[in-house]
C-alpha positions in Angstrom: -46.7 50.6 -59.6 -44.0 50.3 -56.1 -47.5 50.2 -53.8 -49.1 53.2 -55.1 -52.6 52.1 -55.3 -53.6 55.8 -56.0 -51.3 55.9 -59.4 -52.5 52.3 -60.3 -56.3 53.3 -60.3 -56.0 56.5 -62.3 -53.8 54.4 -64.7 -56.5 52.0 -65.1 -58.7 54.6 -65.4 -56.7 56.4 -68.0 -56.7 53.0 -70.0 -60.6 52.7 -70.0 -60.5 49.5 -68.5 -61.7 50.5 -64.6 -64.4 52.8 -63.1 -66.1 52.8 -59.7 -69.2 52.1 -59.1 -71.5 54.4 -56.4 -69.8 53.4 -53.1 -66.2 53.0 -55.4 -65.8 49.7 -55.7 -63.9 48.8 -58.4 -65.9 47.8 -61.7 -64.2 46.3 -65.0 -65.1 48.2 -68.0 -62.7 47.3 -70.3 -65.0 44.8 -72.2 -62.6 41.8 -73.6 -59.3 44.3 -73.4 -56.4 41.9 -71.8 -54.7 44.2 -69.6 -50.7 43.6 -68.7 -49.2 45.3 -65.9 -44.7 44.5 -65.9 -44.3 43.6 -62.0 -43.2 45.5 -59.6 -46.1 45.9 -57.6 -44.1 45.9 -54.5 -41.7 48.4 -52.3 -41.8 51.8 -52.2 -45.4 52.3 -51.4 -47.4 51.7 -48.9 -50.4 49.7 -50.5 -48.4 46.3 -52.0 -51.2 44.1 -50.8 -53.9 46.3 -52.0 -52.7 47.0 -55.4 -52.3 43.5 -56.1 -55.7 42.6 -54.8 -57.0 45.1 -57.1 -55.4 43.5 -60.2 -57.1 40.1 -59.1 -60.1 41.4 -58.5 -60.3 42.9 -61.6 -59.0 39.8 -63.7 -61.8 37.9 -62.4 -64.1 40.4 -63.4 -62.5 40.5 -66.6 -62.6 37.3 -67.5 -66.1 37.2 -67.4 -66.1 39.5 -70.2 -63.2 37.6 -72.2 -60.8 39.8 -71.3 -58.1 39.3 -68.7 -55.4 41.5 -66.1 -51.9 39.9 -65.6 -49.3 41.0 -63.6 -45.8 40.2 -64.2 -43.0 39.3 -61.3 -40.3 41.5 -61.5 -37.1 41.8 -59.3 -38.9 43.6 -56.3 -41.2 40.2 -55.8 -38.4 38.1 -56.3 -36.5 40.6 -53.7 -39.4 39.9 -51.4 -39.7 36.5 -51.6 -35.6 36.2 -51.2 -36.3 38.0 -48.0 -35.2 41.2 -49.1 -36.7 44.0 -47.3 -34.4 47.0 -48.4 -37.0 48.8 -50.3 -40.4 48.4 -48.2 -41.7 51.4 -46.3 -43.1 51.5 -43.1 -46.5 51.9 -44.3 -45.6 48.5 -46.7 -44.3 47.1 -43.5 -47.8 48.0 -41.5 -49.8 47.1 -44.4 -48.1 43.0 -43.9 -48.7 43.2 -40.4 -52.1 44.0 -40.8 -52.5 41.6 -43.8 -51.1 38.8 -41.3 -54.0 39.5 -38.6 -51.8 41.4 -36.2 -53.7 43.9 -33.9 -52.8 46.8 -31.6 -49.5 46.9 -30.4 -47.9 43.6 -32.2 -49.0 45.6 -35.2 -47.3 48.9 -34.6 -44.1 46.9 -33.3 -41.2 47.0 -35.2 -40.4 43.2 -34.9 -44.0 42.2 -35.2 -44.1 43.9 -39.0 -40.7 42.2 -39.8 -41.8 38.7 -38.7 -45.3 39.2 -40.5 -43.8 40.4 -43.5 -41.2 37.4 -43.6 -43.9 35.2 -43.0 -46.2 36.3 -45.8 -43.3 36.6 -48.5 -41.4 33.2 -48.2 -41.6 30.1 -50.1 -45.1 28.9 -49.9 -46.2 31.8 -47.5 -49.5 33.5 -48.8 -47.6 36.3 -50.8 -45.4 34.2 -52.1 -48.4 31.7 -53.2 -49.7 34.7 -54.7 -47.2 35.8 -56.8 -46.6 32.2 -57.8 -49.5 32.8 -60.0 -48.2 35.5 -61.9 -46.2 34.7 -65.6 -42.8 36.0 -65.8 -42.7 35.9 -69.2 -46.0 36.6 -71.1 -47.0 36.1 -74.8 -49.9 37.7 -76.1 -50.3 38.1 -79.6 -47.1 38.9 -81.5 -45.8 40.8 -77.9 -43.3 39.7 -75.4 -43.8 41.1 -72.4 -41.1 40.6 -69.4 -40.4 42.9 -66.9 -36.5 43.1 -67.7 -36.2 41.4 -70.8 -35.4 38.7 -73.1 -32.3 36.8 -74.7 -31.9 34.0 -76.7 -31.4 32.0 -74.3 -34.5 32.5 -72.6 -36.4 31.6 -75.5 -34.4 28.2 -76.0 -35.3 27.2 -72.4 -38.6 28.1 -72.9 -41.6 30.3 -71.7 -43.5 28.1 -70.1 -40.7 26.2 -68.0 -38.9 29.6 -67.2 -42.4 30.1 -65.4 -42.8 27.0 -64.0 -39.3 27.2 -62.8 -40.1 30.7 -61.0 -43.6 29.5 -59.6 -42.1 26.5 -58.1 -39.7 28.7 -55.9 -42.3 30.9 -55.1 -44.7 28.0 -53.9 -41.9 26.6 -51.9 -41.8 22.7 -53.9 -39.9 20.2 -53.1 -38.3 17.8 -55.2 -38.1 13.8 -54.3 -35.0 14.0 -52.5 -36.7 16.4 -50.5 -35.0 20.0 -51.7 -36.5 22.9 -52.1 -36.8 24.2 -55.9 -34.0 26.9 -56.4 -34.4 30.4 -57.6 -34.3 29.8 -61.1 -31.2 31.7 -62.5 -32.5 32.3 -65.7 -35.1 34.8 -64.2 -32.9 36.5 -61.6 -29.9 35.2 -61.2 -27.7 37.8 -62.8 -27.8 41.5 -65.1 -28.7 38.9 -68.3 -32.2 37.3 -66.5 -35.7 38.0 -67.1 -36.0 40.5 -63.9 -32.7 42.2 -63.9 -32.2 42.9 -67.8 -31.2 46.3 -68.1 -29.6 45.9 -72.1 -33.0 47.4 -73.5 -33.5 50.0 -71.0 -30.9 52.5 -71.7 -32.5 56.1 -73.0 -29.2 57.0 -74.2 -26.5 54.4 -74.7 -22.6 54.7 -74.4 -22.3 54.4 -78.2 -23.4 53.2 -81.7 -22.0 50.0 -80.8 -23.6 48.9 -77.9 -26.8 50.5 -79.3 -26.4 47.8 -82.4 -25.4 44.8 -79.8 -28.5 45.5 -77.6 -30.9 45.6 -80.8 -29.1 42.6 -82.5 -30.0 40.3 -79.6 -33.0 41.6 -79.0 -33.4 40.6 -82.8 -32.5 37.5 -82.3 -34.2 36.2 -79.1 -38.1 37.8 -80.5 -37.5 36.1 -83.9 -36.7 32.6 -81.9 -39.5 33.5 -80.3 -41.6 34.6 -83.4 -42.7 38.1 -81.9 -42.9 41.2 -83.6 -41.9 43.4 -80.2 -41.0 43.5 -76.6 -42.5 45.3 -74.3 -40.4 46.3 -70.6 -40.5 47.6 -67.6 -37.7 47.6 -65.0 -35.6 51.0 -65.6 -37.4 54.3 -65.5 -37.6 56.4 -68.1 -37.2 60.1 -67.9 -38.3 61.1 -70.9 -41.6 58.9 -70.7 -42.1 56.1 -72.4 -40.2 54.9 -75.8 -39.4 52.8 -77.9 -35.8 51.7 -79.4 -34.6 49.1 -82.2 -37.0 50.3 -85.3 -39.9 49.8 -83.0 -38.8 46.2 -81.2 -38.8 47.0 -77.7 -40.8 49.6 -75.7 -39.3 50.7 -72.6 -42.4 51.6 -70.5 -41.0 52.3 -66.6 -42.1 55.5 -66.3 -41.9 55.5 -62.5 -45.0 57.1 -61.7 -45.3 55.6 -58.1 -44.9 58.3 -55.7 -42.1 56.5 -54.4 -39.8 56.5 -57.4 -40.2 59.6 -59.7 -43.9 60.6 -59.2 -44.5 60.7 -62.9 -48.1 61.0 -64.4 -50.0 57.6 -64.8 -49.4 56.4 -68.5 -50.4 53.3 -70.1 -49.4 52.0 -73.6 -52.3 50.5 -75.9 -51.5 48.1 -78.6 -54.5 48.1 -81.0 -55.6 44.8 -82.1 -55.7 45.9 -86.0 -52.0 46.4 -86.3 -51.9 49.5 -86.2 -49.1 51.4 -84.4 -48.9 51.6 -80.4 -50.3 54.3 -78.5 -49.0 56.1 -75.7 -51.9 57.9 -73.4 -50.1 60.0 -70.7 -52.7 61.5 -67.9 -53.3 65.2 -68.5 -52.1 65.4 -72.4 -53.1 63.6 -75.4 -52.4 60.2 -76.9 -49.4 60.1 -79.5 -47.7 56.9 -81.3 -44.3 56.1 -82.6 -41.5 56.8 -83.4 -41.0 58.2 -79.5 -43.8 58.4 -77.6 -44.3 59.6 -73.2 -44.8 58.0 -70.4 -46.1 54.4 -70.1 -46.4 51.4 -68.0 -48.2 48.8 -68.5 -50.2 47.5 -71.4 -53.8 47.3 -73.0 -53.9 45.4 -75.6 -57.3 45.6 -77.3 -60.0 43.5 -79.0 -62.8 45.1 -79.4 -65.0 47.4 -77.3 -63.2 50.2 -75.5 
């Protein structure tokens, strides 16, 4: 998504789950669908904030209906809350400011937006308590979905703890002795974590071999896990969404924000029957495996739409 609230909607749109009602609010329609969207919400856009007030708003609209809208951390949150600022625009910058209650000219200032911004995105700022909420690893069904990818290891420490472990950094606890929790390596320390797991994400790799180690952990880690697939974000795909590894992991990125490769709003659907994933790209029709276009996020339905 990278901020582009514009993309986001007509992705929602294109997945059945959104409309807008006569003064275009934003109105769940998608019925008891759960709705998954990889992380990064942030940088490159201008409307971080608003996309992920969006998402809330509709998850609590959703869950009314039994349905639900989770969104993932991936690396640019955890960037963010590092204090990493490399990929936020000035509109992203403005946007923080504004989101902080600056006015006039302490909104427009340079410093200002880079105090407000550092402010909302540390430990235990609002941002940050924001993202805290979200899973960085999510289960639903027989999907994994992680905005990188998984290992074996990941599933040995555990789901639930790797999340913990990431939403205690993000709220900024403290431990007895009075530290403050660490980022947790597992889900962004290095190219092997959660967030920054590119080993799933290659359209094209170097050769057989690493094709066959890629797919042979990724084996390994979903049947620890008991899942049937992953499902990733992270690196863009040029050729639209896919799928690699007889069908195992589905690389999704299709970098439709505006800021990254401007691609059309896609959005995979995993049918509740079993049957095979769908890919529906905006402007062409839906196709399936064995390789479909463009995707990012995922509906995975129960009924209804």
């Amino acid at each position: 998504m990278h901020g582009d609230l514009g993309k986001t909607i007509a992705c929602l749109e294109l997945g059945g789950v959104l409309a807008q009602d006569a003064r275009r609010r934003p109105v769940w329609v998608g019925g008891d669908t759960v709705a998954v969207q990889l992380g990064d919400v942030l940088d490159r856009g201008d409307n971080e904030i608003g996309a992920v007030m969006l998402l809330r708003e509709l998850d609590r609209q959703a869950r009314r209906e039994g349905g639900a809208v989770y969104m993932l951390n991936g690396n640019h949150e955890a960037l963010n809350v590092c204090g990493d600022f490399r990929y936020a625009t000035p509109g992203g910058f403005r946007e923080a400011a504004l989101a902080a209650g600056l006015t006039g000219a302490a909104a427009a200032g340079l410093d200002g937006q880079l105090r407000a911004r550092a402010a909302l995105y540390a430990p235990g700022g609002p941002m940050a308590l924001e993202l805290a909420l979200n899973p960085t690893v999510l289960v639903v069904g027989d999907t994994v979905f992680a905005h990188g990818g998984i290992v074996p290891a990941h599933v040995q420490a555990g789901f639930k703890e790797l999340n913990a472990s990431v939403a205690a950094w993000m709220r900024g606890d403290r431990g007895a002795d009075g530290s403050a929790a660490p980022p947790p390596f597992l889900a962004m320390g290095d190219s092997q974590s959660v967030m920054w797991n590119r080993a799933y994400g290659k359209e094209r790799y170097g050769s057989p071999a690493e094709r066959y180690h890629a797919c042979r952990q990724l084996s390994a880690a979903l049947d620890l896990a008991g899942a049937a697939r992953l499902v990733v974000g992270h690196t863009p795909q040029l050729g639209g969404c896919n799928c690699e590894c007889g069908g195992r992991v589905w690389r999704v990125d299709v970098g439709m924000s505006s800021g990254v490769l401007d691609a059309r709003p896609s959005v995979l659907e995993l049918p509740p029957d079993g049957s095979d994933p769908r890919v529906l790209v905006a402007g062409g029709a839906a196709c399936s495996v064995p390789n479909p276009v463009p995707a990012r996020g995922g509906f995975v339905r129960r009924g209804g739409v």
